[in-house]
C-alpha positions in Angstrom: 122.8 54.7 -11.1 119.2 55.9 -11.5 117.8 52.8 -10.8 119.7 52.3 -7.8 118.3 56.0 -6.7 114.9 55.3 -6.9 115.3 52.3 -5.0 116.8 54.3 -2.5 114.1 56.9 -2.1 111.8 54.0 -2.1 113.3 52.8 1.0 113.7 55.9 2.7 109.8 56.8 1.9 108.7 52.6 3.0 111.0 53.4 6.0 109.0 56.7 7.4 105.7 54.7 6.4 107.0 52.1 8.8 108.1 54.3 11.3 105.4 57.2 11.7 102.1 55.0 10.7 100.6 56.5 14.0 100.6 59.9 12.8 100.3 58.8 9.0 96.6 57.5 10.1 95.8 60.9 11.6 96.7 62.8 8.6 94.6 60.4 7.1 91.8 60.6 8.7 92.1 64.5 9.1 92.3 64.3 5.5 88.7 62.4 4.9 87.2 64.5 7.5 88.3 67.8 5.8 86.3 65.7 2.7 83.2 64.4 4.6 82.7 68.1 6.0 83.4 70.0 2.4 80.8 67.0 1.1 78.2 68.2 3.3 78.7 71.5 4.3 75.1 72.1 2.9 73.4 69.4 5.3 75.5 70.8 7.9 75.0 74.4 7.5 70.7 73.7 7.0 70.9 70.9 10.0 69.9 68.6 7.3 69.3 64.9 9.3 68.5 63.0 6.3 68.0 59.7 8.0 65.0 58.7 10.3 67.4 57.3 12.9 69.6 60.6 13.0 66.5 62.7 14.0 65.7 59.9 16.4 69.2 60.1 17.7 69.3 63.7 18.5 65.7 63.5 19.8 67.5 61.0 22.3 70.5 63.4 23.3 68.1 66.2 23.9 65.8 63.9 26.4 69.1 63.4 28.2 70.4 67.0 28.2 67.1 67.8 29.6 66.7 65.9 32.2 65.2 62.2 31.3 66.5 59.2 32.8 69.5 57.3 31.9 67.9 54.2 31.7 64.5 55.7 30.0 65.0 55.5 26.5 61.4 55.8 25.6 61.0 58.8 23.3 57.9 60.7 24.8 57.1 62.9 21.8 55.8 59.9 19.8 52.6 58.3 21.0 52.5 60.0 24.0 52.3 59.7 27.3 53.5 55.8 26.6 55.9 56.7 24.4 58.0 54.9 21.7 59.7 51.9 23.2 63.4 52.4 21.7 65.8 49.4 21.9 69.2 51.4 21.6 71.6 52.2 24.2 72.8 55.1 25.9 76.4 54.8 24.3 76.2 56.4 21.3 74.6 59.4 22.7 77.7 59.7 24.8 79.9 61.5 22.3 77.2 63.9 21.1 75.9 64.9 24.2 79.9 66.2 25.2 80.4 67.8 22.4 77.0 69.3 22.7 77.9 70.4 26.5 81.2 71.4 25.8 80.4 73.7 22.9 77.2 75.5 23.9 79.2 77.1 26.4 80.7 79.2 23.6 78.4 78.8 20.6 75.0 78.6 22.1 72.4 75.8 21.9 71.8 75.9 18.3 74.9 76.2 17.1 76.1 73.1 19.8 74.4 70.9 18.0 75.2 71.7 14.6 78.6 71.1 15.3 78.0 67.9 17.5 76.4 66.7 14.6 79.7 67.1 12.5 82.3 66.4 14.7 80.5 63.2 16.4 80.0 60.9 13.4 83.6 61.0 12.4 85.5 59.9 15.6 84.7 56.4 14.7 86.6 56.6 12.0 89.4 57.5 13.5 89.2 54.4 15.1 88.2 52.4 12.1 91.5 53.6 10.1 93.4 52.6 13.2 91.7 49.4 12.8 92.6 48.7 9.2 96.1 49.4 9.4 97.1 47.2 11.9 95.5 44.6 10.2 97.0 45.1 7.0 100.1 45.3 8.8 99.9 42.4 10.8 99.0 40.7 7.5 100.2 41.9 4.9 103.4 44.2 5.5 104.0 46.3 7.8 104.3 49.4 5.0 101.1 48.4 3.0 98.4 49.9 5.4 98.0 53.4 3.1 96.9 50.8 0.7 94.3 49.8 2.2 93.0 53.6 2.8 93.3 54.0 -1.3 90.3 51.6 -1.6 88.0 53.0 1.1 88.6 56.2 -0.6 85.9 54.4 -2.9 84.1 52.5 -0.2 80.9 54.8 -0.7 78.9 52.9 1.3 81.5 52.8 4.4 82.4 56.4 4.3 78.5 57.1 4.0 78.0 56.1 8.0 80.7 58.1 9.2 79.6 61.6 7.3 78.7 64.8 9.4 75.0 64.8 10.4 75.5 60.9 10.1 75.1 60.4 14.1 73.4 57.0 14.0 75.1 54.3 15.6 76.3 52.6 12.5 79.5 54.1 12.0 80.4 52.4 15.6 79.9 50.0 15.0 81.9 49.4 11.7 84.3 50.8 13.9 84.6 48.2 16.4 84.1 45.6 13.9 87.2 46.2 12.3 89.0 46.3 15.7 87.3 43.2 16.4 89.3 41.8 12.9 92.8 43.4 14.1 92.4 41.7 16.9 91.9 38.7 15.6 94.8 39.7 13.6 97.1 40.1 16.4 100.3 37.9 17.2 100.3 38.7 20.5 97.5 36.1 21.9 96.4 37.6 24.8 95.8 41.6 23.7 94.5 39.7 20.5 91.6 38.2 23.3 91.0 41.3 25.2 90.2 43.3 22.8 88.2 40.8 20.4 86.1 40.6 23.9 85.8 44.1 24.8 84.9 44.9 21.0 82.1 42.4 20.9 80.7 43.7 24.5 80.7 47.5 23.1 79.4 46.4 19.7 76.8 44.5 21.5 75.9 47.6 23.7 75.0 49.7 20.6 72.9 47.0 19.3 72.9 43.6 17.4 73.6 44.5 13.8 77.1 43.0 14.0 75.6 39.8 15.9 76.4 37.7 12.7 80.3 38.4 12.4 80.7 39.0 16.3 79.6 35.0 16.2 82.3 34.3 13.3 84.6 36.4 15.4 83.7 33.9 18.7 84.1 31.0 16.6 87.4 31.7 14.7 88.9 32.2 18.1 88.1 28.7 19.3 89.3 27.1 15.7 92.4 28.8 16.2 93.0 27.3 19.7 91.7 23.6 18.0 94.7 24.2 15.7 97.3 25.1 18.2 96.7 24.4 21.5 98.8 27.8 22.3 96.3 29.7 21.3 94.6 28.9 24.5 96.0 32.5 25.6 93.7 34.2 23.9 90.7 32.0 24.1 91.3 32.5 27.8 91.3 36.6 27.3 88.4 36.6 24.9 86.1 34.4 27.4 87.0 36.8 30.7 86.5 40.1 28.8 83.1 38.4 26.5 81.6 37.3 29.9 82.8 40.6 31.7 82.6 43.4 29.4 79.2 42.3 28.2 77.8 42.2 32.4 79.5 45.2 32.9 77.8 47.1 29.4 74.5 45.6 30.5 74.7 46.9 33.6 75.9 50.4 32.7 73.7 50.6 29.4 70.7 48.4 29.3 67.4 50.7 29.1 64.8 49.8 31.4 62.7 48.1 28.5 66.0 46.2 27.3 66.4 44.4 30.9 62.7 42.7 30.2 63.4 39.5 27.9 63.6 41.2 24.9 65.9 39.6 21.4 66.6 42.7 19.5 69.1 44.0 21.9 71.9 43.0 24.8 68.7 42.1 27.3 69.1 38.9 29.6 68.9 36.5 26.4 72.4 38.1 25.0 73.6 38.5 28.5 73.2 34.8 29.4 74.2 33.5 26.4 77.8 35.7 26.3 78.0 34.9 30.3 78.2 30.9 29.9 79.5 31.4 26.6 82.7 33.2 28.7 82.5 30.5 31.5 82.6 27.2 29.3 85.5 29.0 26.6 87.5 29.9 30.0 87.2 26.1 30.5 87.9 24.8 27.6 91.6 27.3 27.7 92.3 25.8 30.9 91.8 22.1 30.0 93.5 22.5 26.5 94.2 18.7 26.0 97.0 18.2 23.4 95.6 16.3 20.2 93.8 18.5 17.8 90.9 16.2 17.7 90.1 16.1 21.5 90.3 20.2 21.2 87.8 20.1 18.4 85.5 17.9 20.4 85.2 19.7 23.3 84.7 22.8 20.9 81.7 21.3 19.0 80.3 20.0 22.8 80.5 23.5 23.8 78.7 24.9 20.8 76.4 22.0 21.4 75.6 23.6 24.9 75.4 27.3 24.3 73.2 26.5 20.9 70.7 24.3 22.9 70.6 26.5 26.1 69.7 29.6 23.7 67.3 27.2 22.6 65.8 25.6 25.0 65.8 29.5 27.1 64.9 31.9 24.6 62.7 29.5 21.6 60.9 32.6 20.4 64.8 34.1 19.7 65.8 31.8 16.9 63.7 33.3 14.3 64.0 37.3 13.0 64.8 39.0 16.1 62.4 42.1 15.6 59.3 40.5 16.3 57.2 42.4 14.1 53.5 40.8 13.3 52.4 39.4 9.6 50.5 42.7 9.2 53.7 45.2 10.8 55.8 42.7 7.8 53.2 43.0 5.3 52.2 46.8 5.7 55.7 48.4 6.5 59.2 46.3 7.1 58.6 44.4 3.2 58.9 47.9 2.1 62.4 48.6 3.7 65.3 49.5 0.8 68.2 48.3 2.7 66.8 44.8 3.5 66.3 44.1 0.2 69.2 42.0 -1.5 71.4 43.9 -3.9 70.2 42.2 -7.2 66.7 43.4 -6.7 68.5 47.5 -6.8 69.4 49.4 -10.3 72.3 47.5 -11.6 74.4 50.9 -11.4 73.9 51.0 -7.6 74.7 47.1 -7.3 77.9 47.7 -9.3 78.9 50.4 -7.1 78.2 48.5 -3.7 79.9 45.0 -4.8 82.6 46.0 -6.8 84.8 46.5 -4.0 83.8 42.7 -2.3 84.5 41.1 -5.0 88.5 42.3 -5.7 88.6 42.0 -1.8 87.6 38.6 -1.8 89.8 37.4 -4.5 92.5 39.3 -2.8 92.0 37.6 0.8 92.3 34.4 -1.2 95.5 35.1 -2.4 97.0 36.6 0.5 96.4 32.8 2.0 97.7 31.7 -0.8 101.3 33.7 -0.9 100.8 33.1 2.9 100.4 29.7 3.1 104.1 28.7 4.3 103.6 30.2 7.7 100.8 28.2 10.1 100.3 31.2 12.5 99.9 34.0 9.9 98.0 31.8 7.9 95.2 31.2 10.3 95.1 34.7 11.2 94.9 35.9 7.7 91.7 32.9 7.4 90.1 34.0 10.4 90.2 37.6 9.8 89.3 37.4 6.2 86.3 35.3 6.9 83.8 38.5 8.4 84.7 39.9 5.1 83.9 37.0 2.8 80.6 36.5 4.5 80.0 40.4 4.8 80.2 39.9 0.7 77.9 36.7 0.4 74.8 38.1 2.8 74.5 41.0 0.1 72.6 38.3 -1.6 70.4 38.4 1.5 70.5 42.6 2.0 72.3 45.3 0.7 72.6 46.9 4.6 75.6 44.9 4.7 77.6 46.7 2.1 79.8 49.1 4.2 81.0 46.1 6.2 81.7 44.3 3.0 83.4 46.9 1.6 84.9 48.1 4.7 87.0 45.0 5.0 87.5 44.4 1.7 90.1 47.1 1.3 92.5 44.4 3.8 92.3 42.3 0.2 92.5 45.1 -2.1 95.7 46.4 -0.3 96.8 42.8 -0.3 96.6 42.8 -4.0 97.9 45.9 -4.7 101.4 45.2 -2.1 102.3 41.6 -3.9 101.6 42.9 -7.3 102.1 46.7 -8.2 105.9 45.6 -7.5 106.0 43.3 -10.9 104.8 45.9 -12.8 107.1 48.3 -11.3 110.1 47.0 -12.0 109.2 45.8 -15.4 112.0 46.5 -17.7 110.0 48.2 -20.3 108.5 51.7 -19.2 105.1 51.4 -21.1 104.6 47.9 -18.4 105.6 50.3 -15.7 103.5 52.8 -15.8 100.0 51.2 -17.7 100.2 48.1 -15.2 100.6 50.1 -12.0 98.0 52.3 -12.7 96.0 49.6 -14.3 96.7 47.8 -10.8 96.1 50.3 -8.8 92.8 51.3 -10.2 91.6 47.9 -10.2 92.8 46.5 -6.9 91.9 50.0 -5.1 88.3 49.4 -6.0 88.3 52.8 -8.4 87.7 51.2 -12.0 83.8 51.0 -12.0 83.1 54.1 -10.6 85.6 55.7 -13.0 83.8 53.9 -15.8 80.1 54.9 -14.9 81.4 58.4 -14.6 81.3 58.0 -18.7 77.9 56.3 -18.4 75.6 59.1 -16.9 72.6 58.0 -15.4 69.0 57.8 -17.3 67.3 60.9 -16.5 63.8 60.1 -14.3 61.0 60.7 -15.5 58.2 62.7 -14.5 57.4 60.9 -11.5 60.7 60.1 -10.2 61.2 63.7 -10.0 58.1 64.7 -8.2 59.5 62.0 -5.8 62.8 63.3 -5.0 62.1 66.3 -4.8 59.5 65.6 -2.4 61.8 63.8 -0.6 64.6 66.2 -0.2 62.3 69.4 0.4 59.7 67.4 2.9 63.1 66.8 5.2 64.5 70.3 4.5 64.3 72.6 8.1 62.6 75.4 6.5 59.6 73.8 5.4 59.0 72.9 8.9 59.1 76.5 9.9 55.6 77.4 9.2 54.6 74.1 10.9 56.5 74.6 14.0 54.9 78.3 14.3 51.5 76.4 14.9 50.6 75.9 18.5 51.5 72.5 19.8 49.8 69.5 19.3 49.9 65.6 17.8 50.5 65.4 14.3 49.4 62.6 12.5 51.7 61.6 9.8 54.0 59.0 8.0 56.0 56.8 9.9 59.1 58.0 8.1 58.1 61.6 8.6 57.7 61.0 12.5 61.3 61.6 13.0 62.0 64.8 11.6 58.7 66.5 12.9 59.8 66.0 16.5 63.5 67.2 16.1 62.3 70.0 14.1 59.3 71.1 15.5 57.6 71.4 19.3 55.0 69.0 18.2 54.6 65.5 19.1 53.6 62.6 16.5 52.1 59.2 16.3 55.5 56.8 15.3 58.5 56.2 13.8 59.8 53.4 12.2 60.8 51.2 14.9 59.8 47.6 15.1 58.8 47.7 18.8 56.0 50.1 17.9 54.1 47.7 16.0 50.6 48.9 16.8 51.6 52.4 16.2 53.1 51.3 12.5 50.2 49.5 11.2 47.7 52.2 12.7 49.3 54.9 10.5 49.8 52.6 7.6 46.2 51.7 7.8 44.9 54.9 8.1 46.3 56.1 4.7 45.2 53.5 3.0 41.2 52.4 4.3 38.4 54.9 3.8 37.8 58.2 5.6 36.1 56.9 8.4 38.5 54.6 9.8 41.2 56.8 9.3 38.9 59.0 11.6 38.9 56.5 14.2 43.0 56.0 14.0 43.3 59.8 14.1 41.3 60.2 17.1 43.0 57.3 18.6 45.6 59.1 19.4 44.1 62.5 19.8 45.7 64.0 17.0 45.4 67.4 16.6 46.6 67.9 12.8 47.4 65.7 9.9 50.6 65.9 7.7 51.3 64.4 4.3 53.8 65.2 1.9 52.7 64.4 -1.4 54.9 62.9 -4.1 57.4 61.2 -1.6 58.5 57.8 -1.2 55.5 57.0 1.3 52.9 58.1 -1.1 54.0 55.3 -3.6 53.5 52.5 -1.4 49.7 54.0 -1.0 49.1 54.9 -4.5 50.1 50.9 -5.9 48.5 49.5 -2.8 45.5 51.4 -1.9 44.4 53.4 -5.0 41.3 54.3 -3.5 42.1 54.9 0.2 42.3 57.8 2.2 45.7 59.1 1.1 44.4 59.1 -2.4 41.2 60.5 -1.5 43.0 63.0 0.0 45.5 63.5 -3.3 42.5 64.1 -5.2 41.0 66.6 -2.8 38.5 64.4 -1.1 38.8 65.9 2.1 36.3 65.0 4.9 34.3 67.4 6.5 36.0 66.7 9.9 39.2 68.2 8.2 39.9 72.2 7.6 43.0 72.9 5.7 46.0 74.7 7.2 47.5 77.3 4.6 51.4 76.7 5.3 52.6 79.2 2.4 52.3 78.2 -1.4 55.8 77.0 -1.7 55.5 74.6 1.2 56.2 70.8 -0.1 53.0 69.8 2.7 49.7 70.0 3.1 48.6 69.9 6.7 44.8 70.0 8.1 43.5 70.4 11.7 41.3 68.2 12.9 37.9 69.0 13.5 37.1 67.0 17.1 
């Protein structure tokens, strides 16, 4: 009688999951945003933008609020009057620049922001748990979907792009990705199309970070219609709303420098390429001969085609889309954490990103497996589990593609947990019951390594490391800009990561940031922190910089200290300061030390 009670409430509680997923997903995500904001309620509360590209981001917004063009994205407070050439879009500002207009009305500029800067970063995720549950329930079952939110409970690296202050454009486009999967992993053929299409035109808009998944995306779509000729339905809708939506973002979103021939964003060499990439798909679902093989030929002709026209059209396109020069590589991108692979990080940090990969990997594998009676689901279930798989094998190449790896791992985690926590569940024996569910569910929801580090703290830094984090964290803090900012404006001459930050912060303008499209800009400031006095002279007067800004100890500083132990940073560390410099006295507990320049 007990046994057939629990089974009961089992039901009844599977039953409601079924039936009231929609509002489930909100609680859900209400849930992790009541997290993310407790998390950091510090950052939020100082206006903490810890990341270059936030600062750059709101730097963006406020050019817009005030008045500068739509289509200029150039940010005029670095290297001015040129500017820095920016290759984003204006979608992303969308968002933050409502909020910010909505709320100042009642909370004043200031305060606006701040909460623009909360608020904006987590609508995406809204979208992004939407996302994951209808894939797990088109895949998996139709009940398992909370599953799938037990493992990005662990997904550090996912939930890290969609946390308040966060407002990059990262989080988006995770977002869209995984509606890009669910769409893949839709019955329905032609809802399946249009939204795979309009996905990849919106992700394409924001930029080209997905470009590598959005192509798996393209070509799962045509290896489904090879296998079944009546998926011609939705190779049809993916090619009209591809070819459409990507004209119709391009018009509506492409900066005045991205309409030059440009690779590193939707410019006329993605425009052409998705336009008879829409046209010769649309043909292929209209011929859709009936033998498999005559399918697949005309799908390899027509990746024949769009490969050699992108080619043939756009040669200097086929290599690393930035563009950056030997000495922009050598001086400043080699340097970049995030495109390093994940074996050349601390093994605690690679433990932490790949954990969750690897048990959803494994777990898309089975899923085909127990899957592998129905034809349909089974392609789905391959097609959508492929971004994933490859999401996990490219952290060999860089660790920036954790949070889409672990992002759509939790699909195979939940997978694992649905087919097996059942087993355990009903074991006769209670001890089997209770050890192997947990066991299961700690393992398949991604939660057993960081439980077990929790018992393995970390090494404590030495000397240095400490001087650097701290450097780090109080050289981005908005108070020690204070002093700075009450100095009458000018051009500051600083590092390239530091560029950001002083023009959100302060009134002044500054040399760079690090963007690839500023290549002279970079390797002047790299190069003038690490030759002798003199040419750093010239550099600084280059750009008639009025002051000069370093932040001893941080990250920056290490790169000149291994690499030019005698150049004018160092000269600088060690109080070598050239007559053409006077010192600025910013308070003794400010993290910088600032001179004016002496024309």
């Amino acid at each position: 009688m007990r046994r057939r009670k629990e089974e009961e409430w089992q039901e009844l509680i599977l039953e409601l999951v079924d039936r009231h997923w929609k509002w489930l997903v909100v609680l859900v995500w209400l849930g992790f945003c009541a997290s993310f904001m407790i998390t950091k309620w510090s950052d939020i509360h100082f206006f903490n933008l810890a990341d270059t590209d936030d600062n750059m981001r709101m730097m963006q917004v406020r050019g817009l609020l005030q008045g500068q063009g739509w289509y200029d994205l150039r940010q005029h407070h670095l290297n001015a009057p040129i500017g820095a050439n920016i290759h984003w879009s204006r979608l992303v500002d969308l968002p933050l620049a409502g909020l910010i207009l909505l709320l100042r009305p009642f909370l004043g500029g200031a305060e606006a922001e701040r909460w623009a800067v909360t608020i904006a970063p987590m609508l995406p995720y809204l979208l992004l748990l939407f996302s994951l549950a209808l894939i797990v329930r088109r895949l998996v079952d139709c009940r398992a979907y909370p599953l799938a939110f037990l493992g990005l409970f662990f997904a550090g690296s996912t939930n890290g792009m969609f946390m308040p202050t966060r407002i990059d454009h990262h989080g988006w486009q995770l977002a869209l990705l995984a509606l890009c999967v669910a769409a893949i992993a839709d019955p329905k053929k032609l809802r399946g199309g249009l939204l795979l299409g309009i996905g990849t035109a919106l992700s394409l808009t924001i930029g080209l970070e997905m470009l590598i998944y959005l192509a798996i995306a393209a070509s799962v779509t045509v290896l489904l219609w090879v296998a079944d000729a009546a998926d011609r339905d939705r190779l049809r809708a993916y090619a009209v709303a591809l070819g459409g939506g990507t004209a119709i973002a391009f018009l509506l979103f492409a900066s005045n420098d991205n309409r030059n021939v440009v690779c590193d964003a939707l410019s006329p060499v993605w425009l052409s390429d998705a336009a008879l990439g829409g046209a010769i798909l649309f043909g292929l679902s209209l011929l859709s001969p009936g033998g498999w093989k005559q399918r697949l030929m005309l799908a390899l002709g027509a990746g024949a085609v769009i490969a050699a026209f992108h080619g043939l059209m756009w040669p200097y396109c086929l290599t690393r889309l930035e563009g950056v020069s030997p000495q922009v590589e050598q001086l400043w991108l080699s340097h970049v954490r995030e495109a390093r692979p994940i074996y050349r990080h601390g093994w605690r940090i690679a433990s932490l990103v790949v954990a969750l990969p690897i048990t959803g990997t494994i777990g898309w594998g089975l899923l085909a497996w127990w899957k592998r009676s129905d034809r349909d689901l089974l392609g789905r279930i391959l097609g959508a589990g492929l971004p994933g798989v490859v999401a996990a094998l490219l952290l060999l190449w860089q660790t920036r593609t954790g949070p889409a790896a672990q992002m759509l791992a939790t699909v195979g985690a939940a997978a694992i947990l649905w087919h097996l926590v059942p087993r355990t569940w009903n074991a006769k024996q209670s001890f089997v019951r209770v050890a192997g569910t947990l066991a299961l569910v700690v393992i398949g929801g991604g939660a057993l390594l960081p439980l077990v580090l929790r018992y393995f703290p970390e090494p404590v830094a030495n000397a240095d490391g400490l001087a650097i984090r701290r450097a780090n964290y109080l050289c981005n803090s908005f108070w020690a800009y204070k002093p700075v900012a009450a100095l009458p404006k000018g051009v500051v001459f600083t590092f390239i990561d530091f560029g950001p930050r002083l023009i959100t912060a302060t009134h002044h303008d500054s040399i760079a940031g690090p963007y690839h499209r500023n290549g002279e800009q970079i390797a002047d400031v790299m190069t003038a922190f690490r030759g002798s006095a003199d040419q750093a002279h010239s550099l600084i007067a280059k750009y008639r910089s009025n002051y000069l800004l370093v932040c001893p100890n941080s990250s920056t500083t290490t790169i000149f200290r291994a690499e030019a132990p005698k150049g004018f940073y160092q000269q600088l560390a060690h109080n070598q300061v050239p007559s053409w410099l006077t010192p600025i006295d910013l308070g003794k507990d400010s993290p910088f030390r600032m001179w004016r320049v002496v024309k």
